[in-house]
N, C-alpha and C positions, 0 to 999 in steps of 0.2 A: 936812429935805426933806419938803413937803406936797405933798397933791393938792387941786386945785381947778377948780371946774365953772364960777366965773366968768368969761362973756364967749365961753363953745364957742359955736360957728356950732348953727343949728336944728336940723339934718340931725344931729346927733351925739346931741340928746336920746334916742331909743332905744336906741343905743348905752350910755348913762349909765343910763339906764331898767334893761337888761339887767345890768349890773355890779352894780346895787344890790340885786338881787332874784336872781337863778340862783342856782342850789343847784347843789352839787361832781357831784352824780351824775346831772345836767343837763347835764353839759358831756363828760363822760367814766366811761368803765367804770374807769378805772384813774387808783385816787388815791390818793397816799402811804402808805405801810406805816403801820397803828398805832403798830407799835414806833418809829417815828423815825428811822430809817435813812436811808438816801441822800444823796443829794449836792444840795443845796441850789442852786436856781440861778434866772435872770429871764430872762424875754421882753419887748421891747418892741413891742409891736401899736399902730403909730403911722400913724395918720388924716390925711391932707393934702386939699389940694384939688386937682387938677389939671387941666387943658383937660378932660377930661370928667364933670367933677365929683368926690365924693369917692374918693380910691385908699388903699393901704395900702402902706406900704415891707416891700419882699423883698430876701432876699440868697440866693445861690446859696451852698452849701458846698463847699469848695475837696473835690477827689476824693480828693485825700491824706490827710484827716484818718482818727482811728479810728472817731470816732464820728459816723452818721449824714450820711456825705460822699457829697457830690456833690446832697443836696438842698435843696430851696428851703427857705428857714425865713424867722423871724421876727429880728432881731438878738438876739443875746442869749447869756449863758453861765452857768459857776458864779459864785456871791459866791465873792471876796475878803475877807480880813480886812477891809481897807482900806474895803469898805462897809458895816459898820455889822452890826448885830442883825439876821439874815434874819427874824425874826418882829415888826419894827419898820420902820424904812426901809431895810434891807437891801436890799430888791431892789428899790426905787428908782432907788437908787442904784445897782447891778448894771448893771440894765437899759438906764439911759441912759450908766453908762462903757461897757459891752460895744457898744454899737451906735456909741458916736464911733469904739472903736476898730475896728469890724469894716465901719463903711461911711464914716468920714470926719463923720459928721454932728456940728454945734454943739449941744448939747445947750441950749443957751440958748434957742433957739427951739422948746424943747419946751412945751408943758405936760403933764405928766401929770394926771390927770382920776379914774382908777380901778383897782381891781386885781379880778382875776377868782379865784376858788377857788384855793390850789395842787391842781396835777395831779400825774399821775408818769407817765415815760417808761420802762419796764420795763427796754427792752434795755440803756440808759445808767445805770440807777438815778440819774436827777436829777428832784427833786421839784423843780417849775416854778412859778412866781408868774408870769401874766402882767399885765404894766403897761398900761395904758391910756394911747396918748396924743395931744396935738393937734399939727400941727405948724405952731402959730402965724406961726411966720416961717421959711418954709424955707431950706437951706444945700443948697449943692451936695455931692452926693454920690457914691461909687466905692468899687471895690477898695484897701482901705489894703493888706493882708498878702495878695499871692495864694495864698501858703500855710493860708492862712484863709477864704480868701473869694474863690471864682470870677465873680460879677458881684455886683450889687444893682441891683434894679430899683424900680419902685411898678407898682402893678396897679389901675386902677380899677375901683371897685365893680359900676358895669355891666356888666364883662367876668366879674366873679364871680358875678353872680346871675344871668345867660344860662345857659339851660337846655343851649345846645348846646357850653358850655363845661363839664359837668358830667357826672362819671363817679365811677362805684364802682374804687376802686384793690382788685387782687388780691393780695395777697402770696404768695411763693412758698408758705409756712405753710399758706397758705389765707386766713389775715384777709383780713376786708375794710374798704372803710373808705371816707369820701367823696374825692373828687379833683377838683382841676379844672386845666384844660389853658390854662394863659395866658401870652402873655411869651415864646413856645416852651417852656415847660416845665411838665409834672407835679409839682402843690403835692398833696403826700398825707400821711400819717401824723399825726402829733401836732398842723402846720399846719395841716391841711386840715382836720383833727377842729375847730379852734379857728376858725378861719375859719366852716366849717358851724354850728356852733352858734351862732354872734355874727349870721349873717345870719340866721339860725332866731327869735332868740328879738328881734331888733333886727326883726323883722316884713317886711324886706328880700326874705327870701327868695320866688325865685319856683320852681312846680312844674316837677320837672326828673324825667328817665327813671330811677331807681334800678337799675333794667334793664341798663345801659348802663355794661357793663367796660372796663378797661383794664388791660392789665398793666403794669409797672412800670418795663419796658425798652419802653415803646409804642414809642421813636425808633428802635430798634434794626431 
């Protein structure tokens, strides 16, 4: 399994721009233990086109799980044996089996394009590869396991780089962190981190109130 840039639409060159050049401590405070520890695992950050130009596929986390339920995220999980060398196309391959299984999508109509830094999510210990991808020919998509997966939606990019969709999340902890409010729901933590930094460094980003909390039950 390869990545390749031939034939992305315009609009995604900074995108491409961004992958080839970010540095791990650009993207995030928190990135994999020296020693090597953790749980190995893939995101797919995949680019469509939609009635209001380009969007991003989201999936909601079913509330049941242990880890990190009931939030929006990116598809994705740990590797499996079954995919390969996580320091080779591992998480490739992760990335695009976890997301057919987690929202129904054909992976054929992917291309993937690029991969970002691994990162690390502390409270899960899963060192993360996110995937970069196009979604050439889209398939329809949904809840495969509601035990898995409470919706999946796409978000488009306009509604992410609106300033009045744009809030500082509070963790009980006290973290803070970017967030934004789309879809009906608050995309915060490791998403939102990755989300924020791809429209930051993709030039996309427009000035928004950093001033401007939200806590983390905002619905409630």
């Amino acid at each position: 399994m390869t990545l390749s840039k031939e034939g992305l639409p315009g609009w995604l060159n900074p995108v491409v721009h961004a992958a080839e050049t970010v540095q791990p401590p650009q993207l995030s405070s928190f990135l994999p233990p020296e020693n090597g520890t953790g749980r190995q695992s893939a995101v797919l950050i995949l680019f469509g086109e939609g009635e209001q130009g380009p969007e991003l596929l989201l999936m909601e986390r079913a509330s049941s799980l242990r880890s990190h339920a009931g939030q929006p995220a990116f598809p994705g999980g740990a590797l499996d044996p079954e995919d390969g060398d996580p320091t080779a196309d591992g998480p490739l391959r992760a990335a695009l089996r976890e997301a057919e299984e987690e929202t129904g999508l054909d992976p054929a109509g992917v291309q993937l394009f690029g991969v970002l830094p691994k990162l690390y999510i502390p409270v899960s210990s899963f060192v993360v590869t996110p995937v970069l991808g196009w979604w050439r020919e889209p398939s329809p998509v949904g809840v495969v396991d509601p035990n898995e997966t409470a919706r999946v939606f796409t978000v488009p990019v306009v509604d992410l780089t609106d300033p009045d969709n744009r809030a500082t999340a509070i963790h009980p902890s006290g973290h803070r962190g970017p967030a934004f409010l789309v879809e009906s729901a608050l995309v915060w933590g490791f998403t939102a981190g990755i989300i924020d930094r791809l429209l930051h460094y993709a030039g996309w980003e427009r000035p928004w109130d950093g001033d401007k909390q939200v806590p983390l039950d905002w619905r409630s």
